[in-house]
N, C-alpha and C positions, 0 to 999 in steps of 0.2 A: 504494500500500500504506500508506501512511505516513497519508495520509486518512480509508482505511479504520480504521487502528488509533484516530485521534480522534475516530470517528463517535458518537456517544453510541448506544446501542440504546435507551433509553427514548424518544428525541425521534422514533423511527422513525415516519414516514407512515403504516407499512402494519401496524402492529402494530395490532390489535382493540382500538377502542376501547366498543361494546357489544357486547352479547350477542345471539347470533342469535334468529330466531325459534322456532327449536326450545328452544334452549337456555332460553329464557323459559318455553316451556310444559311444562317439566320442572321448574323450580322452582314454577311453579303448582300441579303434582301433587306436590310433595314433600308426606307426612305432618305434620312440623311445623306446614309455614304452613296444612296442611288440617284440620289440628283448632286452630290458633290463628282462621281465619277463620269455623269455625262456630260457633267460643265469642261470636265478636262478630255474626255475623251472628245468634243466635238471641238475645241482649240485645237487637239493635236490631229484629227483628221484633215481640217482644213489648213494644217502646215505640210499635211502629207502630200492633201490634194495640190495643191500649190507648187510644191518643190520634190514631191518625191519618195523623200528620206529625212529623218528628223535633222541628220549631222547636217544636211547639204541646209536643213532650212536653221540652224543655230547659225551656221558661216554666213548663208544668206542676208540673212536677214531678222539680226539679232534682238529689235525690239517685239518680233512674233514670239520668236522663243520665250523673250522674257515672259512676255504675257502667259504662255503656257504655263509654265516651270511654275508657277506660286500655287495655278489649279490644281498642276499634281503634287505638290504638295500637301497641300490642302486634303486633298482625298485620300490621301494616306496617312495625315493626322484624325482626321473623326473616325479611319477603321482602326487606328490604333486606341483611338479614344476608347472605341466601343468594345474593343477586344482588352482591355482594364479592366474597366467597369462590368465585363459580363465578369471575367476572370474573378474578380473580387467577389464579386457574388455567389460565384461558385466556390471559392474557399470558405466564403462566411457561412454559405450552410452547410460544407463539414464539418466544419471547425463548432458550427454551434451544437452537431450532434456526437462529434467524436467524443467529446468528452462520457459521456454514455458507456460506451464501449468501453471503454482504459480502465473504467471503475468496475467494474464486473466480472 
């Protein structure tokens, strides 16, 4: 018992440390990051359509790129956002049930 009570729960083995595969294709369909990745993808189509190739259209014609670059960006900060905050989520409700288990 006394072992038990010194166990850390953070440093637990079994606690989730990613996100399943469901759980990932749920943040792909969330709203946010599906209108933040068509704002970049339709920048970067229309740098395709234009020039080609992304590198030819950076050398090109660098104030397009600019514009690009901060969308994608941007779309890869709210999927990171949302891949936290589910993450978190998911350890908070092991974490709130582990303890259960250790004592028993």
């Amino acid at each position: 018992m006394k072992l038990a009570s010194h166990m850390s729960l953070t440093r637990d083995t079994n606690a989730p440390t990613a996100l399943s595969q469901s759980q990932r294709d749920e943040i792909r369909a969330h709203s946010v990051l599906s209108a933040a990745q068509a704002n970049c993808d339709l920048a970067r189509s229309e740098l395709i359509k234009q020039y080609r190739r992304l590198k030819v259209a950076r050398e090109a014609d660098p104030s397009g790129y600019v514009r690009y670059k901060p969308l994608q960006r941007a779309a890869k900060a709210v999927e990171m956002q949302l891949r936290r905050k589910m993450l978190t989520e998911v350890r908070e409700r092991f974490f709130a049930s582990a303890g259960a288990r250790y004592i028993e």
